[in-house]
C-alpha positions in Angstrom: 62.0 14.6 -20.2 59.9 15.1 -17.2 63.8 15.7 -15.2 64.3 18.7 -17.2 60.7 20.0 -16.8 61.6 20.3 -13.2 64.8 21.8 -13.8 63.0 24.7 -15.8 60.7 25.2 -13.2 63.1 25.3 -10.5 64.2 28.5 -9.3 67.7 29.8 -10.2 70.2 31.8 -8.0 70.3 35.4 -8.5 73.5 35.6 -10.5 72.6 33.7 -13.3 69.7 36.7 -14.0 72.3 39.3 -12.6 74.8 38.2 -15.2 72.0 38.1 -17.8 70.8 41.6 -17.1 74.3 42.9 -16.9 75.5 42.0 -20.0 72.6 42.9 -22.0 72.9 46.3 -20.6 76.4 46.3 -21.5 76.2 45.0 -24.6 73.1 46.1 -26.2 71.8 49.1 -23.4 72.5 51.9 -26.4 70.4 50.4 -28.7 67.3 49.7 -26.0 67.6 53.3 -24.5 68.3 55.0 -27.5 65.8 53.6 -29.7 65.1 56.8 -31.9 68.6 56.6 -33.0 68.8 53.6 -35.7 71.4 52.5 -38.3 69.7 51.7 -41.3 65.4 52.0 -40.1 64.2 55.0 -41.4 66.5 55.9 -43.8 66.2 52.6 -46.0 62.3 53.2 -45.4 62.5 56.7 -46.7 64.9 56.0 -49.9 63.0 52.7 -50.9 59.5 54.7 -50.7 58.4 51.6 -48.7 59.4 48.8 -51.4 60.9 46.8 -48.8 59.9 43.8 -50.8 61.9 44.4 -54.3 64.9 44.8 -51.5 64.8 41.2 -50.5 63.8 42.3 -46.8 60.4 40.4 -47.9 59.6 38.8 -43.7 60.2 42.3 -42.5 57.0 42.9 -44.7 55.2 40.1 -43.7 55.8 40.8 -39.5 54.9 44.5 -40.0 51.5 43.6 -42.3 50.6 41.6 -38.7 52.3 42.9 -35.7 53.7 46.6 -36.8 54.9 47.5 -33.6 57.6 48.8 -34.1 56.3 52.7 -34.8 54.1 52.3 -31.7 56.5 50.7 -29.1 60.5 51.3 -30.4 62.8 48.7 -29.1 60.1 45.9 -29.4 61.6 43.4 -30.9 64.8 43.7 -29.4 63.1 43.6 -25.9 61.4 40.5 -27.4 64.3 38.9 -28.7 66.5 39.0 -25.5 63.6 37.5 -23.6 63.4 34.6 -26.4 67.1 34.4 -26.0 67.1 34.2 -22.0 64.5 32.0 -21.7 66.6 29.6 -24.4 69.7 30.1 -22.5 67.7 28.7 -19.3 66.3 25.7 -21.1 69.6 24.9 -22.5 71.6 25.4 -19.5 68.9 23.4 -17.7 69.8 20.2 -20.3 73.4 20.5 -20.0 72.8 20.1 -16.5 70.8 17.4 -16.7 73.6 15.5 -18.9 76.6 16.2 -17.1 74.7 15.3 -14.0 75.0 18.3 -11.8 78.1 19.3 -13.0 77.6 22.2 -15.1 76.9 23.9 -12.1 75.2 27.6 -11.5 78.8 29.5 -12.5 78.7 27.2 -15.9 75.8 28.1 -17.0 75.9 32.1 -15.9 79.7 32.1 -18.1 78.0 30.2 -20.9 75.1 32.9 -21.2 77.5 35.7 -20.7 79.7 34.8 -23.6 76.4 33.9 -25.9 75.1 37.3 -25.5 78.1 38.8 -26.1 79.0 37.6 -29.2 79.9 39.7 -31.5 77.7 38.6 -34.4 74.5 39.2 -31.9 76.0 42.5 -31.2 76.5 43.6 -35.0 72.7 42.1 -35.6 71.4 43.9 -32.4 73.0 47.3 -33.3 71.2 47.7 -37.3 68.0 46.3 -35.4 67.8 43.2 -38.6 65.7 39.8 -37.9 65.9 40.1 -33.9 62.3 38.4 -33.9 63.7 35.5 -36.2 67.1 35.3 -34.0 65.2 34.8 -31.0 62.6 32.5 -32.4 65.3 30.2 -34.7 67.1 30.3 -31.3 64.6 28.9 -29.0 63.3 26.8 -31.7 67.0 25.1 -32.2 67.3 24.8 -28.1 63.6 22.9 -28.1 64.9 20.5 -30.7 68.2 20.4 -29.0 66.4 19.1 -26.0 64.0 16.9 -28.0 67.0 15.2 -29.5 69.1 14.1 -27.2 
């Protein structure tokens, strides 16, 4: 365990963050730049007269009674989400390292977080702005106990 602590503190080369930052900003830069513009937010808001809880969208409830962010800084919990997500992506690329003893090299691991953050079901998710604080968090939760595990 104490292998793969150093791992995650180690620095990485530059194109494992380039290829990060890229395809985030390809795949999800409308919805963090245009975040007045949304699918389903205010509309469902308006029509349900707030009774987001009789609409089964009862954690959205419970998240907004604590941390209502949303109205004050737009794109929040995307911008949180894709942190959660690259910060998994490290850890996990860090273990499969660590396994195939150095050969899941830098490349490896910049492909495999490329092809993770576009995936079409993170895409669809991202673009009507539903549970990106749970996606990140069951995420990084689900890479810890990966890690844990084996």
């Amino acid at each position: 365990m104490t292998e793969l602590f150093t791992l995650i503190k180690n620095k990485r080369k530059g194109y494992f963050w380039a290829a990060n930052i890229l395809t985030i900003l390809i795949c999800y830069g409308f919805s963090l730049f245009n975040c007045a513009i949304g699918v389903d937010d205010e509309n469902i808001v308006r029509s349900l007269e707030w009774r987001l809880f009789e609409t089964g969208r009862f954690g959205l409830n419970v998240i907004n009674l604590f941390f209502n962010l949303e109205t004050f800084l737009p794109g929040f919990y995307m911008i949180l989400c894709l942190l959660l997500m690259v910060l998994a992506n490290h850890i996990v690329t860090c273990k499969l390292k660590l396994i195939s003893e150095n050969s899941f090299n830098e490349v490896s691991s910049s492909l495999f977080s490329v092809v993770l953050f576009s995936f079409p079901n993170f895409a669809y998710k991202f673009i009507f702005e539903q549970n990106l604080l749970q996606i990140g968090l069951v995420y990084l939760s689900s890479v810890i106990v990966f890690c844990i595990s084996i």
